[in-house]
C-alpha positions in Angstrom: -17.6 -7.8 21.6 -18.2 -11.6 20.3 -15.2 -13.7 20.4 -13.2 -12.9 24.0 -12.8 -9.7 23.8 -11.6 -10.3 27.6 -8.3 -12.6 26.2 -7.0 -9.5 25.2 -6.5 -6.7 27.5 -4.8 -2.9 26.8 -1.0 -3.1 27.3 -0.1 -1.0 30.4 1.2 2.9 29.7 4.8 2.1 30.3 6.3 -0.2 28.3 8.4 -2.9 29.1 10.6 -2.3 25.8 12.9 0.4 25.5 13.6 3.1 24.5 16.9 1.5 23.0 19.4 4.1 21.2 21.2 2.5 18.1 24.2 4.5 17.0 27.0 4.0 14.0 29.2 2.1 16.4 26.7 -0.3 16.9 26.4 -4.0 15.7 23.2 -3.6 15.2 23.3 -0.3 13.2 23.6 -1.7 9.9 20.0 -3.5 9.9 18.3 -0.7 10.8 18.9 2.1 8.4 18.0 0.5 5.6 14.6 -0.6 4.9 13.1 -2.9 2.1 14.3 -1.1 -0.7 18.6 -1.2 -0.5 18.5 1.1 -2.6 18.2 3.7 0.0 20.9 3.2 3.0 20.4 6.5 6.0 23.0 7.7 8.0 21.4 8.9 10.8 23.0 9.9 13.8 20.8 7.3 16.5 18.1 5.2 15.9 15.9 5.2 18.6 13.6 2.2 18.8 10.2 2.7 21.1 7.9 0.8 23.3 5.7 3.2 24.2 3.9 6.6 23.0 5.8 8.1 26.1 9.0 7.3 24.5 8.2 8.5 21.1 6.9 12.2 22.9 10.8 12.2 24.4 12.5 11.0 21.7 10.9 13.4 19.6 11.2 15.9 22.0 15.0 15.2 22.2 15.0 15.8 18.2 13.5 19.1 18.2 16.2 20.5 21.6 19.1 19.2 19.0 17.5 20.8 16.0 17.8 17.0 14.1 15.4 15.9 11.6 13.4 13.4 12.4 11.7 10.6 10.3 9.7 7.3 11.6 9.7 3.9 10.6 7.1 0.8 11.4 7.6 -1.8 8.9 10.2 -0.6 6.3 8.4 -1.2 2.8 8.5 2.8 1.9 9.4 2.4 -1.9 11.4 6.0 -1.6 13.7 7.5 0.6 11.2 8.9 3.1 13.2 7.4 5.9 16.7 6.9 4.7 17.4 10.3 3.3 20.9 11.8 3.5 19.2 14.6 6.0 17.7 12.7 8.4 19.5 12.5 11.6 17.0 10.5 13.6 15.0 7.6 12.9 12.1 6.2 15.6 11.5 2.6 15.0 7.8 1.6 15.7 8.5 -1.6 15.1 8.3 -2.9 19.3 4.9 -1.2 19.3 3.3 -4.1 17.8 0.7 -4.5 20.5 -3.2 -5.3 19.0 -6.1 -5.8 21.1 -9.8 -4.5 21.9 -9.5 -1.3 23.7 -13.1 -1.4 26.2 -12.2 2.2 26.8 -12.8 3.0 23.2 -15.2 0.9 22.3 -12.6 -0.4 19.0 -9.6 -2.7 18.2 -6.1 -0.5 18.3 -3.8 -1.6 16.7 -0.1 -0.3 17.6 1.8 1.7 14.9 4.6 -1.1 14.4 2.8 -4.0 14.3 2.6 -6.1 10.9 0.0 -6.8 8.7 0.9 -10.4 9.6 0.4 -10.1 13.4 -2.8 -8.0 12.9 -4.7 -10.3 10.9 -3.5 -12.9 13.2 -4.2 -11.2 16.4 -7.8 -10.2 15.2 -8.9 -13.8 13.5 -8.0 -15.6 16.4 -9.3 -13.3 19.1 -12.0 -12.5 17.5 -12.7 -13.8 14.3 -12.8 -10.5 12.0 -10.3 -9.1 10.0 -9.2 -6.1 7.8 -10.0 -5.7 4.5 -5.6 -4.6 4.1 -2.7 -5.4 1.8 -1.8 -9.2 0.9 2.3 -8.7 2.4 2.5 -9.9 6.0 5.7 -8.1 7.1 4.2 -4.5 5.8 3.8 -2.5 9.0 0.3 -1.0 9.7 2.0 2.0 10.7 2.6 3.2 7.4 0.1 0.9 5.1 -3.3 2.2 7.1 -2.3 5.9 6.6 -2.1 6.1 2.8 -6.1 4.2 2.4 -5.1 0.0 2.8 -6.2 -1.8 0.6 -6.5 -5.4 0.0 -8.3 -8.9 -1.1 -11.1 -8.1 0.8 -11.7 -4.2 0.0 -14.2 -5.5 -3.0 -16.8 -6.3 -0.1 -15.5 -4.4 2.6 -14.0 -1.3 1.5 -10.5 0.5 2.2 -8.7 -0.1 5.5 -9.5 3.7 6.3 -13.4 3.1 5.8 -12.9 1.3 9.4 -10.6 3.8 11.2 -12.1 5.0 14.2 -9.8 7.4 15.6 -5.9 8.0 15.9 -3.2 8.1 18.6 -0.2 11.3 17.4 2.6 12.8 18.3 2.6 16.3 16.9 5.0 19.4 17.7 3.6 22.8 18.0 4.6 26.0 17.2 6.7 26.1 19.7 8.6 22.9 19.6 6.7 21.2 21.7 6.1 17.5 21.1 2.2 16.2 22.8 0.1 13.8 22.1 -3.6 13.7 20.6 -6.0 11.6 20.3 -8.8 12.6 17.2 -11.8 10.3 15.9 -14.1 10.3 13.9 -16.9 11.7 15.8 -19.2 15.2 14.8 -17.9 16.8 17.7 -14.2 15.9 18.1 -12.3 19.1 17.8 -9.2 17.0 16.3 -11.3 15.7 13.8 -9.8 17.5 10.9 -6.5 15.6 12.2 -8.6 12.2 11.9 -9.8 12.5 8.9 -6.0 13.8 6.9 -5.0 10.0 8.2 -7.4 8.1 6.2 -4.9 8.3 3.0 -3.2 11.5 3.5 -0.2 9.2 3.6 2.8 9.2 6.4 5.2 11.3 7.2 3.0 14.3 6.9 1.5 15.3 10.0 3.2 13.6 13.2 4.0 10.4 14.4 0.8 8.0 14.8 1.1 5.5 17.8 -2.3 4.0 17.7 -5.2 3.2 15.5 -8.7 2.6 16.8 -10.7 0.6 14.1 -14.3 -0.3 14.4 -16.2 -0.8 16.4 -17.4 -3.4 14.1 -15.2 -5.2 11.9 -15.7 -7.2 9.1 -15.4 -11.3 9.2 -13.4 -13.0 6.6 -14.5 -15.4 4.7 -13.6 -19.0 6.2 -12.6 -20.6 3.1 -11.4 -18.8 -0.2 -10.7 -20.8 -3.3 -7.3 -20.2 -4.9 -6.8 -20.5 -8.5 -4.0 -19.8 -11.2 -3.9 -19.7 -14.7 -0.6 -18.9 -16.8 -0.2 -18.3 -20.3 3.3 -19.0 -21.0 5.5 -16.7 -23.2 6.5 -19.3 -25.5 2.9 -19.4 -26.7 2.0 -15.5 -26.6 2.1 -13.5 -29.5 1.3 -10.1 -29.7 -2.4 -10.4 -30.6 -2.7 -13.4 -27.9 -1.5 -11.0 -25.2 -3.3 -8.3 -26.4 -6.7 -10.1 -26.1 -5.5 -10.8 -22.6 -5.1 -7.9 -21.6 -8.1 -6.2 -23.3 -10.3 -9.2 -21.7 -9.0 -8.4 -18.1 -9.7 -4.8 -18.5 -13.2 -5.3 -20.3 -14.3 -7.5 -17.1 -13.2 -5.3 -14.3 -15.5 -2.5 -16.1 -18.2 -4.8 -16.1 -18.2 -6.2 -12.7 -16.5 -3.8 -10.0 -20.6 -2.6 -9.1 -20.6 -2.7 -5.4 -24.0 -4.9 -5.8 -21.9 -7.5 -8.0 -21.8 -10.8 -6.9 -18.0 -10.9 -7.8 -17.1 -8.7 -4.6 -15.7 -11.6 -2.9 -13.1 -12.3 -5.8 -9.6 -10.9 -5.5 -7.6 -11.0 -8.7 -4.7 -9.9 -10.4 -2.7 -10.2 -13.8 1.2 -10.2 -13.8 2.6 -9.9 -16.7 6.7 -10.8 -16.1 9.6 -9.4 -19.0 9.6 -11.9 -21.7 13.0 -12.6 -20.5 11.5 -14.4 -17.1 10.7 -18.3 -17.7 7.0 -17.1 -16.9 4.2 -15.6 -19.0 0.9 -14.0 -18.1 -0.2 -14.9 -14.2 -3.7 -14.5 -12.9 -4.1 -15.4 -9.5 -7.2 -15.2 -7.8 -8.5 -15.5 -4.2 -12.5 -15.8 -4.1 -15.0 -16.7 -1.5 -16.0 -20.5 -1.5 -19.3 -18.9 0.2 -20.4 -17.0 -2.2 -23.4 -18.6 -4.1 -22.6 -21.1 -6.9 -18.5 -20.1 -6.3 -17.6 -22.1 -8.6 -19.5 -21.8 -11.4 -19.1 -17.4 -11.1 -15.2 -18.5 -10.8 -15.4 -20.6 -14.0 -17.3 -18.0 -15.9 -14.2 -15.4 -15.0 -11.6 -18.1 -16.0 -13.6 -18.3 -19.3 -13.7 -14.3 -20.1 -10.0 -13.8 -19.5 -9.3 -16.7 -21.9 -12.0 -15.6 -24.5 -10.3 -15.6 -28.2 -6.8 -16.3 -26.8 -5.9 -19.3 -29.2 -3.5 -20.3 -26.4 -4.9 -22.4 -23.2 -3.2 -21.5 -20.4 -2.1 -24.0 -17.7 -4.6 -24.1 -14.6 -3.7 -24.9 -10.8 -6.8 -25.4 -8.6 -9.1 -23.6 -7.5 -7.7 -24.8 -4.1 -9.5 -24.2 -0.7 -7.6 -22.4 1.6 -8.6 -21.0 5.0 -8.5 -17.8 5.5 -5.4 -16.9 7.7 -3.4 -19.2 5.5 -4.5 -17.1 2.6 -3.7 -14.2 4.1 -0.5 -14.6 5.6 0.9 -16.4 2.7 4.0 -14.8 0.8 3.9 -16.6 -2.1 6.3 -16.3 -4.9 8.2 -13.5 -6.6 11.4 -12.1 -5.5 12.6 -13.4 -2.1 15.7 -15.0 -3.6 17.4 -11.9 -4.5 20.6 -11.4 -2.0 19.9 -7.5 -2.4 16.4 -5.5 -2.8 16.9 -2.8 -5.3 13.6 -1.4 -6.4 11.2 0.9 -8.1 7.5 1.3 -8.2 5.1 3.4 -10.2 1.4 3.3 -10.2 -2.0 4.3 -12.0 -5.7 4.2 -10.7 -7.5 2.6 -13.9 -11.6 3.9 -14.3 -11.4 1.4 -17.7 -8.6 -0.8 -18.6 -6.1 -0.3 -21.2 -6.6 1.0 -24.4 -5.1 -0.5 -27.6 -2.2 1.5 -27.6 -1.4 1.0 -24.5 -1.5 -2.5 -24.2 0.6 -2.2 -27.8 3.3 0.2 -25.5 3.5 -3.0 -22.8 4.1 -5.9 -25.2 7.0 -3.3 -26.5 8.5 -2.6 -23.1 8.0 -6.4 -21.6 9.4 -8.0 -25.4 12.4 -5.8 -25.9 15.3 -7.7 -26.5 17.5 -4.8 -25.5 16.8 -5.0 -22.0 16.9 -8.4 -19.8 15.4 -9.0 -15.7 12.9 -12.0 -15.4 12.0 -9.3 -12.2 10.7 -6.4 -14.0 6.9 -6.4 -14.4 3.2 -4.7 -15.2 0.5 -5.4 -12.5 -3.0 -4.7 -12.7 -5.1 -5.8 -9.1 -8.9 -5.6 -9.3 -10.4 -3.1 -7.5 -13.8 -0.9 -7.0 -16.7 -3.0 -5.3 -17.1 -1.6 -1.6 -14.6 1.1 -1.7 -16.5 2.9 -4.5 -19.5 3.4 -2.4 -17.4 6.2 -0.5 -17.5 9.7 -1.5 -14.2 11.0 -2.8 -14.3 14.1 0.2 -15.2 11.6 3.2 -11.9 10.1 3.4 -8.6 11.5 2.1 -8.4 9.1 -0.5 -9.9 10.8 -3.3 -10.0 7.8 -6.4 -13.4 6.5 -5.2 -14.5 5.4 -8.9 -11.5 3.1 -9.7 -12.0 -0.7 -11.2 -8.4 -1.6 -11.2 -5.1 -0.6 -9.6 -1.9 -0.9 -12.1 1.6 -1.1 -11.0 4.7 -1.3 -12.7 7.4 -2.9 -10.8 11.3 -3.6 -11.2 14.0 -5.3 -8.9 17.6 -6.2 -9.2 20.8 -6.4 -6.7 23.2 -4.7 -8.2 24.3 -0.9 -7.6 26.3 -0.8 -11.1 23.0 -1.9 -12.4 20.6 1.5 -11.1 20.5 3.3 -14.3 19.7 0.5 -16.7 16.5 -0.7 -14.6 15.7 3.0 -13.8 15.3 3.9 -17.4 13.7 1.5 -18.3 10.3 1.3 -16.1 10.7 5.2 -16.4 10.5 5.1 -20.0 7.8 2.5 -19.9 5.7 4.7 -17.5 6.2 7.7 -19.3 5.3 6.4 -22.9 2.4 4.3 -21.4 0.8 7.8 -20.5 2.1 9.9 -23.5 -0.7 11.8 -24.1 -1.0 13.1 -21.1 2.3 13.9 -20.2 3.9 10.8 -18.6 1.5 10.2 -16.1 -1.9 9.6 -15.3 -3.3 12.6 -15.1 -7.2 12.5 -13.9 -9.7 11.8 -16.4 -12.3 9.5 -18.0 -9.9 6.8 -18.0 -6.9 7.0 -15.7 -7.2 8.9 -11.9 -3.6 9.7 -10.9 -1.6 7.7 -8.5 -1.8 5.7 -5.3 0.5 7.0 -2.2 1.3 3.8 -1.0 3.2 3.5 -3.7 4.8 6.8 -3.7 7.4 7.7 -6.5 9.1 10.9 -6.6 9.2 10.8 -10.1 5.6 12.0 -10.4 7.3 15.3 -8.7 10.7 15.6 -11.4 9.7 17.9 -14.6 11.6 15.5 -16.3 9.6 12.4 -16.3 5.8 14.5 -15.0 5.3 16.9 -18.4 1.3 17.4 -17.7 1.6 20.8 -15.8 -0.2 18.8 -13.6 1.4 18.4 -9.9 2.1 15.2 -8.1 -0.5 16.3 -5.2 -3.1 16.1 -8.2 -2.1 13.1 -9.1 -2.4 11.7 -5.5 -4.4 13.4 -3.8 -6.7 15.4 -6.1 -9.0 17.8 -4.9 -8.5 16.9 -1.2 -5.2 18.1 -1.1 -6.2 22.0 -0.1 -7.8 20.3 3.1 -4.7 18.5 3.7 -2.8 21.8 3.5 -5.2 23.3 6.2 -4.5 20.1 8.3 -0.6 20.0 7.7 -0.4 24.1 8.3 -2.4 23.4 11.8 -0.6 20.3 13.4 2.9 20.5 12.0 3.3 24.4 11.6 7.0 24.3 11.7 6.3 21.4 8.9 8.9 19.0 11.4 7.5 16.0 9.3 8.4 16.0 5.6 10.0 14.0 2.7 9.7 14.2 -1.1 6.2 13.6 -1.5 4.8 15.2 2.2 2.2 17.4 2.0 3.7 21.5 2.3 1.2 24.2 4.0 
């Protein structure tokens, strides 16, 4: 393998770390039974952080003697209460299984459950000089972001991060209560391979407790430079015709030029679009390949769609070079300042972009006087390219015909404050797909959900109306394999949550 594949040996089978057993009484309790999201705090009777797969088997193990539920974090950016749910007793804390490097006995990089996004892309680029084509956060753990697809600003050109997984490290429990280990790959003749293939987006918490990717044996080089660019519209400026054609103009180009031939693969764009009540307006940030031939004229033709018949010129930073790792590690804005995390997240595949009424239903929900937080947004991230050239059954991530990924997003700090930011991205959700229920239910337009971003909602009657379940929605018709899978390795269905897949 090119690049000093001998810097970076296998760690040895026992760990140096651990296993460390964190109970109420401890100082340390506090931090770790809470994730990202405060809106969720567990109360689990020990959480057991690991350095090894050893560890995990016994702590598991241990789990299953006491009859506790148990429930596994790596990074902590689960947007539900997978992990701090009133009935689990025991958490296992990937996070000191952070360990990347070329494994020569597999041929492929493994990357260790609880390492970060940040410390992968690192690890690879500098070892090696390839990358991941993963999400844009650095402290999400791979644990959790590879199993639901991974996505990112390279997955135009390269595909999802599942298009590159190898094989997978788990801890499963039998029928009997007995936790092992296996190892399944992608190869014909692996027996496990039915196991392999439910972890490229069947999502986590499902079917054990991964320890290890294997991705390659090839991956994909980043681009060395990437030219950063911004353009804001500012509310002050916007009326509802203005924002309209932005929107619309967006949409209409993603259509146009998500073609895995396209020369715009090596662009990376998406639209915010704050509450009116934020000292923002429309954002469009963009991360493209300075490589690509004539970069800068393709990237002035797409700063010249999205503005076409807005009266309104927006203000313009860069483009900027920026190396790679620096683009990719970068947190940028957004909302780091709050002193509390409180959340919610809903999503939507996109096969077109919006239609009129639609984009009329935002500039109602992101104008309304009634309801104030400069930290509630709509998102739309372009997509297609690479990971369209995938058939929807090869991988368990079904939406293989997708030009855009839209998410709807809300934060706050305060508890008192729950219902009045709940309601309102519920209501915005649900009216944005009124006519087909609340949701977006599968068709020419819209192609259900993404389980990254898993809300439970899409599982409530209340807010899901279409008669169509949440597994359609995420996992469409790959979900009766998954059942086969689930109802094989987890039999006594030890792993589950709200949105886990049921036998």
């Amino acid at each position: 393998m090119a690049g000093g594949a001998a810097l970076f040996a296998p760690p040895a089978s026992a760990s140096s770390f651990g296993p460390i057993s964190v109970r109420p009484d401890d100082i340390r309790y506090p931090d770790l039974v809470r994730g990202d999201n405060h809106r969720f705090v567990g109360t689990p009777d020990v959480v057991r952080l690991v350095g090894s797969t050893d560890q995990v088997v016994r702590a598991v193990s241990e789990a299953m003697r006491a009859g506790k539920r148990i429930a596994v974090r790596s990074g902590g950016h689960c947007f539900e209460d997978f992990v701090a749910n009133p009935s689990v007793r025991v958490v296992i804390d990937m996070s000191p299984m952070n360990g990347v490097y070329y494994d020569t006995s597999r041929g492929a990089f493994a990357v260790e459950a609880g390492a970060t996004l940040g410390e992968v892309y690192e690890t690879l680029f500098k070892g090696w000089g390839v990358t991941l084509p993963a999400g844009a956060w650095p402290t999400v753990g791979a644990g959790g972001h590879i199993l639901g697809g991974g996505y990112g600003m390279l997955s135009r050109r390269h595909g999802c991060v599942v298009d590159h997984l190898y094989g997978v490290e788990v801890v499963v429990v039998d029928a009997s209560g007995t936790a092992r280990t296996v190892v399944a790959t992608r190869e014909p003749d692996d027996p496990n391979r039915d196991l392999w293939w439910a972890h490229t987006g069947g999502g986590g918490g499902n079917f054990g407790i991964v320890t290890r990717y294997w991705l390659g044996p090839e991956l994909p080089r980043p681009p060395a430079t990437l030219l950063y660019s911004s353009l804001v519209w500012p509310w002050s400026g916007l009326n509802e015709a203005a924002f309209s054609r932005l929107l619309h103009n967006f949409g209409t180009w993603y259509e146009r030029n998500s073609a895995p031939g396209s020369p715009y693969t090596g662009l990376f764009s998406g639209m915010g679009v704050p509450h009116r009540s934020s000292s923002g307006g429309v954002v469009v940030g963009t991360h493209f390949d300075a490589a690509t031939p004539d970069a800068a004229r393709l990237l002035a033709d797409y700063h010249a769609a999205l503005g076409d018949g807005v009266p309104l010129q927006p203000f313009v930073t860069g483009p900027t070079p920026m190396p790679w790792l620096y683009a990719a590690s970068w947190r940028g804005g957004g909302d780091g300042d709050l002193i509390a995390r409180r959340f919610k997240f809903k999503a939507a595949y996109l096969r077109k972009g919006l239609s009129d009424g639609q984009i009329a239903t935002a500039y109602r929900y992101l104008t309304t006087p009634d309801y104030h937080n400069p930290n509630a947004l709509f998102v739309m991230i372009g997509y297609g390219g690479q990971v369209n050239t995938v058939a929807p059954s090869a991988t368990a991530v079904a939406q293989r015909d997708s030009a855009i990924k839209s998410a709807y997003q809300v934060y706050w700090a305060d508890p008192a404050e729950d219902d009045r930011h709940l309601t309102w991205i519920r209501t915005f959700y649900r009216d944005m797909y009124a006519s087909t229920g609340g949701v977006p239910v599968p068709d020419d337009t819209t192609d259900g959900s993404y389980i990254n971003y898993p809300d439970a909602d899409l599982a409530d009657l209340r807010w899901n109306t279409s008669g169509v379940p949440w597994h359609t929605l995420y996992y469409k018709d790959n979900y009766p394999r998954l059942q086969r899978v689930k109802a094989r390795w987890d039999p006594r269905n030890v792993f589950q949550h709200t949105l886990s897949i049921r036998a």
